[in-house]
C-alpha positions in Angstrom: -39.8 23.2 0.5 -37.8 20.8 2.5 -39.7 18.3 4.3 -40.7 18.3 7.5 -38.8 16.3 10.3 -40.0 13.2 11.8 -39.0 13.0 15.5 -38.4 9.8 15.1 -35.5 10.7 12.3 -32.0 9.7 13.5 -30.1 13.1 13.8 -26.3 12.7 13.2 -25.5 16.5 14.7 -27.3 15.4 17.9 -26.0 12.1 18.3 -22.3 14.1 17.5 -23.6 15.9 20.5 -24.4 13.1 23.0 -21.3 11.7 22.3 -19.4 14.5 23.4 -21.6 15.3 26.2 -20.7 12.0 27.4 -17.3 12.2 26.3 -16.3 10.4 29.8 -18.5 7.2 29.3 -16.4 7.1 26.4 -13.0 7.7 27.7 -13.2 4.9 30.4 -14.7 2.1 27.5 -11.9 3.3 25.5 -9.3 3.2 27.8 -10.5 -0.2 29.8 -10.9 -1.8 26.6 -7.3 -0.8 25.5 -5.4 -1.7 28.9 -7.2 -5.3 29.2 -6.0 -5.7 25.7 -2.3 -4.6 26.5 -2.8 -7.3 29.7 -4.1 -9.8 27.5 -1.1 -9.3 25.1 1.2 -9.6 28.1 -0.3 -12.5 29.6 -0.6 -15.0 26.6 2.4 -17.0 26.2 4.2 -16.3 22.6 4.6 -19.3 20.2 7.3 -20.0 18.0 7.4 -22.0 15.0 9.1 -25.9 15.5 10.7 -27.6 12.5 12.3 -31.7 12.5 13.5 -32.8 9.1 13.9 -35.6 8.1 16.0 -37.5 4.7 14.1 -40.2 3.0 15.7 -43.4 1.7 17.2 -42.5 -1.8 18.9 -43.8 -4.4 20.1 -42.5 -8.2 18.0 -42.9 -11.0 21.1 -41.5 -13.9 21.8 -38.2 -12.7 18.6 -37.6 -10.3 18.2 -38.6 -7.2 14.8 -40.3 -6.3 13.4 -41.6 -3.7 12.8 -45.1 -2.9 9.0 -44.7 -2.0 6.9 -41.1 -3.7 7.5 -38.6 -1.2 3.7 -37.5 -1.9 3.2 -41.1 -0.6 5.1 -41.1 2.7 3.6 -37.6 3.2 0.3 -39.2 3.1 0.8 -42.1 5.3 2.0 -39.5 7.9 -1.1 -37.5 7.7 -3.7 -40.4 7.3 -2.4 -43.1 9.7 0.6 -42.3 12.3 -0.6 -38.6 12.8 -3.7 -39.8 13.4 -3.1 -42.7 15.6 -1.0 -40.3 18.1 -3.6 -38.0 18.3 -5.6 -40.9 18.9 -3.3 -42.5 21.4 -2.7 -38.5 22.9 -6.2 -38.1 23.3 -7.4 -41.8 25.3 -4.4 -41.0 27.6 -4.8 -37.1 28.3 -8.6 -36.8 27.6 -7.8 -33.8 25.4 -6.5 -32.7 22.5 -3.1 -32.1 21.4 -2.3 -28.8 21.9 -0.5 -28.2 18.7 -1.1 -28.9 15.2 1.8 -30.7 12.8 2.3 -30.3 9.1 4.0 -32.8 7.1 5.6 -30.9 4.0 8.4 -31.5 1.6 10.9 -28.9 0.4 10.8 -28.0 -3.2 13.5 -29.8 -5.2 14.9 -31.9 -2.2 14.0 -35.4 -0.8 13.7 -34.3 2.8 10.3 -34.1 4.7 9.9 -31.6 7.5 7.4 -31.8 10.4 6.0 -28.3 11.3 4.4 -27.0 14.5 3.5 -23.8 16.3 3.8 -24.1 20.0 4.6 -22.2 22.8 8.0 -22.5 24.6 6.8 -24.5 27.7 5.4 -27.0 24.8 8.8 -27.5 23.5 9.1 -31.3 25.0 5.7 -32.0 23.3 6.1 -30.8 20.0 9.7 -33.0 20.2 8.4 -36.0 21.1 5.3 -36.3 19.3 7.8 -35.1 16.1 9.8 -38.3 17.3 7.0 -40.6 17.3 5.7 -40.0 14.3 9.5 -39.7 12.5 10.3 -43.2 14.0 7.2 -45.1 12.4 8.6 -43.4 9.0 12.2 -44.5 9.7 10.8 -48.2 10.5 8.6 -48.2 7.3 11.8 -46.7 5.0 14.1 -49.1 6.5 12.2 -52.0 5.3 11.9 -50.2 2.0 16.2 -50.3 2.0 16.5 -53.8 2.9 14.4 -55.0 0.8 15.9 -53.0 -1.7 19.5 -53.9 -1.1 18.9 -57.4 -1.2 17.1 -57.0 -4.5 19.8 -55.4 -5.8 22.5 -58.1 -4.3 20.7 -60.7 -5.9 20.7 -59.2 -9.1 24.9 -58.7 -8.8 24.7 -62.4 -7.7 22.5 -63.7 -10.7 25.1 -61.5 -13.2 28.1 -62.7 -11.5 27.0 -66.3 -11.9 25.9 -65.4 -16.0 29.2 -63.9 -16.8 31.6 -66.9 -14.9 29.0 -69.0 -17.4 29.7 -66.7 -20.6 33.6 -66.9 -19.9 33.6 -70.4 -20.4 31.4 -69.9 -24.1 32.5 -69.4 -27.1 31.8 -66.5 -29.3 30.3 -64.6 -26.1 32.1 -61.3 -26.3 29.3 -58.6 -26.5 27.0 -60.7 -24.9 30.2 -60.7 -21.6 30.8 -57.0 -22.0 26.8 -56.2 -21.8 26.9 -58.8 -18.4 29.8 -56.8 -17.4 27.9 -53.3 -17.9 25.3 -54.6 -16.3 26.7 -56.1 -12.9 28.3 -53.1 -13.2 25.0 -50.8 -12.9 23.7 -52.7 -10.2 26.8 -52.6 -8.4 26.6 -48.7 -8.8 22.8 -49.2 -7.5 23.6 -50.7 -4.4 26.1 -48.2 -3.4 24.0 -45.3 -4.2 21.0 -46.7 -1.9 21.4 -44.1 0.7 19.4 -45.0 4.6 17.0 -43.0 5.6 18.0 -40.1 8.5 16.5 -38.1 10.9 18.7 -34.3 10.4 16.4 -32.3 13.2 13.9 -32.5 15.8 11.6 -29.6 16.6 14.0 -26.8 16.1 12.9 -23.7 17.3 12.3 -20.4 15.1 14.2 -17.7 15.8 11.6 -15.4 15.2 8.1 -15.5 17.4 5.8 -17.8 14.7 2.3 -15.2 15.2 1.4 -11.5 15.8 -0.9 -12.3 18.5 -0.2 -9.0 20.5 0.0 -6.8 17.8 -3.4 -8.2 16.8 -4.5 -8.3 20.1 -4.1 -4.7 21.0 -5.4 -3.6 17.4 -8.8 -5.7 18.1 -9.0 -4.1 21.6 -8.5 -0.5 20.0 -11.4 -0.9 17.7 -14.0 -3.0 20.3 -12.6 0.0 22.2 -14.2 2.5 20.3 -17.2 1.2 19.5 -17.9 0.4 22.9 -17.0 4.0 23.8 -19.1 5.2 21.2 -21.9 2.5 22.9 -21.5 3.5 26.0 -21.9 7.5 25.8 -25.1 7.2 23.4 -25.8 4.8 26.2 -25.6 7.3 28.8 -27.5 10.1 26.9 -30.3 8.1 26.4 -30.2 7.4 30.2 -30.4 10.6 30.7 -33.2 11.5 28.5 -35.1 9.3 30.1 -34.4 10.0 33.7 -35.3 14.0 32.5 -38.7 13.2 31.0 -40.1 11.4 33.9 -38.9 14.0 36.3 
């Protein structure tokens, strides 16, 4: 014997019903919801992805090339002191934020660091000189990293040059000349490898629109769309319940 019905049980085939019944409470959620999402996707300006690279100081290590200072290193410097300081600097003379983030990141297998940002187009000038900024305190850091460098490695050439014009004049100094020689040599080979640091881009633009925004925009209006419909029509019914009974 099936149990009896509480009139306070949710009925699924009635609300079905109400819906329906109030099909055009529906239609008008559904459809406003939809076109101010279409507006919205139409308005909002798109954004693009930005790249600058950048080539760190370098030098050979055998066959390798390595970089003068961890890339991992520089990377972190940029992120926990210069980045930080322009958005610091940005901030005391805008009184807001920087509307963009930037990424510092490395390509695999290469010693080149990029700067990455997604922007719209009419924050082009932005995104290239705040890339600038921060790519010139790394250029000023490297630099100092090559000359100090180079005139390590000069003064080593110096030192050898000096200790084989000494060996030429000693007796019985033949391996210990041709290992000066090798030497000098190597460092010689060291100092022409050491390679200044460069900046290759700044902030070029993606060819391709860097987010879905309108895509997702529309989607998300479609589906607050339909509940909203479905809101609005259950809405309506129970207005209308109401307005029925105390008549």
């Amino acid at each position: 014997m099936p149990a009896p019905q509480n009139d306070n049980d949710i009925n699924l085939i009635d609300l079905a019903a109400t819906i329906v019944r109030n099909k055009r409470f529906f239609y008008v959620a559904f459809l406003l919801s939809i076109s101010i999402g279409v507006a919205a996707a139409i308005i909002i300006p798109s954004k693009y992805q930005y790249v600058s690279t950048y080539q760190v100081a370098d030098t050979r290590v055998g066959d390798a090339t390595r970089p003068l200072e961890p890339i991992a290193k520089t990377i972190a410097t940029i992120e926990n002191q210069w980045l930080l300081e322009l958005l610091h600097d940005y901030y005391t003379k805008n009184e807001e934020e920087l509307p963009f983030d930037i990424y510092a990141s490395t390509p695999e297998s290469t010693t080149m660091i990029q700067l990455i940002s997604v922007a719209k187009e009419n924050e082009a000038a932005l995104v290239s000189s705040t890339h600038e900024n921060i790519l010139d305190q790394v250029n000023s850091h490297l630099d100092q990293l090559v000359v100090s460098n180079r005139k390590f490695w000069i003064d080593e050439i110096s030192a050898m040059q000096a200790l084989i014009e000494r060996l030429e004049t000693t007796r019985d100094s033949g391996d210990a000349l041709v290992r000066a020689i090798e030497l000098k040599t190597s460092y010689e080979n060291q100092l022409e490898y050491l390679k200044t640091p460069e900046t290759t881009a700044i902030a070029r633009k993606g060819t391709k629109k860097a987010s879905t925004n309108s895509i997702l925009i529309i989607a998300g209006s479609s589906i607050l769309g339909l509940f909203i419909g479905v809101f609005s029509a259950l809405f309506a019914g129970f207005i209308h319940s109401v307005r029925r009974q105390l008549a």
